[in-house]
N, C-alpha and C positions, 0 to 999 in steps of 0.2 A: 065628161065623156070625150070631149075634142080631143085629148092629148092621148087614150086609150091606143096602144096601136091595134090594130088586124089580126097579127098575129103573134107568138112569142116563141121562144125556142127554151126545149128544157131535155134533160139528162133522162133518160130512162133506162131504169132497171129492169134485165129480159130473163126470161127461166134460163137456168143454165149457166148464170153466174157473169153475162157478159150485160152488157149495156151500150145504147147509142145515143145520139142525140135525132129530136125528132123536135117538128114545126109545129103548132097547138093555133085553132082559132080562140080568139078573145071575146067572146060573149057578152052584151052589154049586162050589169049585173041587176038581179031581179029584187022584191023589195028586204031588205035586212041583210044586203051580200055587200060583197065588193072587190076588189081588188087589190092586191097589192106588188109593187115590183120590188122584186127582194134585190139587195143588198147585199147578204153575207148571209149562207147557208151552213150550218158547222154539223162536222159531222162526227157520230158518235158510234160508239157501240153496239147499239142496235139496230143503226145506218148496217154498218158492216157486216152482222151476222145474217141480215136477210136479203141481204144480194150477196154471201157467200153462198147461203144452204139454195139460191135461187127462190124467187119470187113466182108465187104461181100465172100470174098473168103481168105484161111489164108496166111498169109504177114510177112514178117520179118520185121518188125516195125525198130524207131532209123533213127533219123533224125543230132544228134548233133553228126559226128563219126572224132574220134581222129585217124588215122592207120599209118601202116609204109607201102611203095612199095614193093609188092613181086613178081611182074608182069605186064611188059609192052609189050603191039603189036606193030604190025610196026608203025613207026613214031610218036608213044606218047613219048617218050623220047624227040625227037625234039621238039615235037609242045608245052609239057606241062613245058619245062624244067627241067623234074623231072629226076630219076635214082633209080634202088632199092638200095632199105635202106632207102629211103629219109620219114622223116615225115610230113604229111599232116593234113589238117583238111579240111573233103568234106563240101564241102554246100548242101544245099537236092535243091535248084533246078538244070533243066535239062532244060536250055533254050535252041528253036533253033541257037540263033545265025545269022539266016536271016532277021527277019522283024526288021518292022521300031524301036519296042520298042528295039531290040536289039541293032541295030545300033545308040540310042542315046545315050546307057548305063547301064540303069536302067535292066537289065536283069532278075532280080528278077519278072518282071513285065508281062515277053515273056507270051503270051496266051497259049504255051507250057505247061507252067509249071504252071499256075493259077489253083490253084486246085477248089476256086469254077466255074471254067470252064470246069471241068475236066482233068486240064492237067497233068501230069506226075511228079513225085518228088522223091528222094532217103527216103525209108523208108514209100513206100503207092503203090510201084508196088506188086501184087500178086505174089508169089511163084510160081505157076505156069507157068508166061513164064519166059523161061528160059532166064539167068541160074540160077533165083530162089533168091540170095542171093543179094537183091538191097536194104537191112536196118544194120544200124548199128551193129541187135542185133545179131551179128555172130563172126565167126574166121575171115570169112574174107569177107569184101564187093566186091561186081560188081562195077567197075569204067568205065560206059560208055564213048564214043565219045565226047558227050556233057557235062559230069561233069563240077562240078567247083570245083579247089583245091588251099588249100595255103599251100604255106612249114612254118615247125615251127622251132623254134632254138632250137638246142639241149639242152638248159638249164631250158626248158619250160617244167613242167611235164606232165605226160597224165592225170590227177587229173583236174589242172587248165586250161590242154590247153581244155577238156571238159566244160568248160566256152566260149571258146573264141565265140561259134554265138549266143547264148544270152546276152554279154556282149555286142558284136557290137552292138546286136542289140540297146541295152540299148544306148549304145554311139552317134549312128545315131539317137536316139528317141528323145534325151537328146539335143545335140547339132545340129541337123537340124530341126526336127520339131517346138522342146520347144524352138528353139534359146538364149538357153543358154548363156549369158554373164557373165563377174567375178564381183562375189561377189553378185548375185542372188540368193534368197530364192529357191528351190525345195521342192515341197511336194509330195511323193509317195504312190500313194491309193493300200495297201497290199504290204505285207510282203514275198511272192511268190518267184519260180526262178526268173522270169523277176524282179520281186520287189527290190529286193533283187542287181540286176545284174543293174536297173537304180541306185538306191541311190551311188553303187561304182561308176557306172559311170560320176554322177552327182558329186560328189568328187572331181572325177579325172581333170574334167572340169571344178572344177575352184570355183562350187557355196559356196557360204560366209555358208550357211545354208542348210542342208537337213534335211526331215523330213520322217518318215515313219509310216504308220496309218497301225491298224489292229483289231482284235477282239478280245475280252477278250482270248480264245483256240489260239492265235498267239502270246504268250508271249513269247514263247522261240523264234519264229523266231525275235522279236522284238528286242530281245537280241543282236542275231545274226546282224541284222541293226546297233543298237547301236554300236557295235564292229568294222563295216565299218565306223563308224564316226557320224552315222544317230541320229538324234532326237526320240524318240519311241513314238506312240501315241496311247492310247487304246481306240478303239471306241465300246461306248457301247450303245447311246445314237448319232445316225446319223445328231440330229438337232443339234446339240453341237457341230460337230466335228468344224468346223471354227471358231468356237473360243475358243477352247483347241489348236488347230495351235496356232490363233493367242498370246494366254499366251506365249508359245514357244518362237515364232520368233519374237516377237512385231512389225510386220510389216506384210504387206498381201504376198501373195506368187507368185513369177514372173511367174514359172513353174507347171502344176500338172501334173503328168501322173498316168495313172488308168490302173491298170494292176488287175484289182481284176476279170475278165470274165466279163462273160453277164450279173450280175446284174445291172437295170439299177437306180437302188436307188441311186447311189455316186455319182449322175452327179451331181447333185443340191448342195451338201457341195463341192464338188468340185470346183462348179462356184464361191458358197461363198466365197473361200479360195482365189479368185484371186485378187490380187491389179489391177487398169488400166494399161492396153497393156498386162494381165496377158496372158500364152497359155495355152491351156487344151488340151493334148496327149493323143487320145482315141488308145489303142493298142488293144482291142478284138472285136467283132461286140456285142451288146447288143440284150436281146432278152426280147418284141419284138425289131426289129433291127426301128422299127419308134417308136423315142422319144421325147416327148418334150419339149426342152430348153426354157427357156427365154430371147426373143430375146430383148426386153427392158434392160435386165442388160450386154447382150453380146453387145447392141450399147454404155449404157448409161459408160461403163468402156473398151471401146475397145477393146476387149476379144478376143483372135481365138483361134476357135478350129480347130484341126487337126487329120484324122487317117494317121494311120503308119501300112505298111508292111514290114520284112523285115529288112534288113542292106544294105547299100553300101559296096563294095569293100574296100573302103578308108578305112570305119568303123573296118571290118575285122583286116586291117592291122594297123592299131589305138591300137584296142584288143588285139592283137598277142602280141603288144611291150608292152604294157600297164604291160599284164599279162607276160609277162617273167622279167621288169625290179622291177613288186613288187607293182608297184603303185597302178594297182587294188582294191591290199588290199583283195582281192574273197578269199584266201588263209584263211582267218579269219572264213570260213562259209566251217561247216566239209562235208565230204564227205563220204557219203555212199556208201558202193561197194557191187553189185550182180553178180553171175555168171549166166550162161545161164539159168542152170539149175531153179534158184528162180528167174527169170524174169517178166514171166510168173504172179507169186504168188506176187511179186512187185507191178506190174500195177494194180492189184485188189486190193491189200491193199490200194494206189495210189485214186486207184478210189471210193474206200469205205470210204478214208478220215481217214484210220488206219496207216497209213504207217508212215515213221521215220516224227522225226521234224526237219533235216534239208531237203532243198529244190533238194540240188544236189546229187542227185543219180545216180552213174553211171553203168552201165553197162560193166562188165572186163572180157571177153571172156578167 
């Protein structure tokens, strides 16, 4: 507790789409808690759509947070096997650990932590109840009872290790949902963090072929895919896209996952793009969220589709190694850095669709 400071400084998100920086007391932490001072906050898509639509009450935002321990209460050393100095990367849920989804595994899933059920997550608690600092975009985060942490290896930077839960995620989308085998076709709808985070992972797994589709204003990030190893595909012309893949890869595509949000226009070149036993990985809700498929061509080519929330544990620690031994490749895809101070003016660039053209931006308290 002697190195703890008094107080810390963190970014917050206010109704109405603005944000400021504001001072936070440091609480010594109570038994199963702790501390952490982050490092590298990265920010994502859902960082940005809830300081666009405004936040009901303001929030220290920062879901993806990279930190070192600066502070453990009684018995988090034991139970977490951590120690200060150790480097972490939090996950934002906050399961409880009691019910039955917990006890299968899937924790990500706890009614806890389902946020369209309301439940609880690092980086969507209010400011308000104390101790205020439970989002990335600070000096230093709140480490509840129920957190979830993984230690990183010291060779891993705070840059990349700021990849590591979009990447799982990508890895668990890639290889559990898609059931990725070697030497299968990938196609990836957008060029996006996620976008961006499947194709490496899609790489990394093994597939003979990746592909990565975007909009004519998605060239650079296009680029940036290409550089992962990725195929680039510019869609201008929606009815076309399936067979501009197919010139590509001369073959139909085992995998597609669609990380482009709620628009619900890609499903359809999507389905196109799939060969028999193809899988389509829907990652966002589409809005409206009832669409209409074609169930004739999902029987007549034995198609599944699947959503995905989330990463596994496995996934995580897949990610971690992934990204320290290099294979990632994420390292190819530059990295934007803000201070608390221009956080705030981030997310609204972010949201206004002005912001940089690479995807990963992080946040360095």
């Amino acid at each position: 507790m002697a190195d703890l400071p008094r107080t810390a400084r963190a970014s917050v998100a206010l109704p109405g789409a603005t944000g400021e920086v504001r001072e936070f007391e440091l609480a010594p932490p109570g038994a199963g808690e702790g501390w952490l001072e982050v490092t590298a906050s990265g920010i994502c898509g859902t960082d940005v759509g809830l300081f666009a639509r405004g936040v009901s009450e303001p929030t220290v935002l920062g879901h993806h947070v990279v930190g070192r321990v600066a502070a453990l209460g009684e018995g988090t050393a034991q139970r977490r096997g951590l120690a200060a100095g150790d480097r972490v990367v939090l996950e934002e849920y906050l399961p409880c650990g009691r019910c039955a989804v917990c006890a299968r595994g899937p924790y990500r899933l706890c009614p806890e932590t389902d946020i369209w059920g309301g439940g609880r997550r690092i980086g969507m608690i209010p400011a308000a109840e104390r101790p205020g600092l439970t989002g990335g975009n600070g000096e230093f985060v709140f480490l509840p009872a129920n957190a979830v942490t993984h230690r990183l290896p010291a060779g891993l930077t705070d840059e990349l290790a700021a990849w590591v839960l979009p990447y799982a995620n990508a890895i668990d989308w890639v290889t559990g949902a898609g059931g990725l085998r070697p030497d299968e076709t990938v196609v990836v709808m957008g060029p996006g963090y996620h976008g961006l985070a499947v194709a490496a992972a899609a790489r990394w797994a093994g597939a003979s072929r990746v592909v990565v589709t975007g909009l004519p204003r998605d060239r650079e990030r296009l680029a940036m895919a290409e550089a992962l190893g990725a195929l680039p595909v510019v869609v201008d012309d929606p009815a076309a896209t399936a067979e501009r893949i197919g010139a590509l890869t001369h073959r139909p595509a085992d995998v597609v996952v669609d990380t482009v949000g709620t628009d619900p226009s890609v499903l359809g070149p999507a389905l196109d793009t799939l060969g028999h036993g193809g899988r389509l990985v829907l990652t966002h809700p589409k809005r409206p969220g009832a669409i209409p498929l074609d169930s004739g061509l999902l029987i007549r080519r034995g198609l599944r589709v699947t959503g995905v929330r989330g990463r596994s544990p496995e996934a995580i620690s897949a990610a971690i190694a992934s990204l320290a031994d290099g294979s990632a490749g994420l390292g190819a895809v530059p990295t934007v850095e803000v201070d608390l101070e221009g956080a705030a003016d981030m997310l609204s660039r972010l949201a206004a669709g002005t912001g940089p053209e690479s995807p990963h931006v992080v946040v360095r308290p």
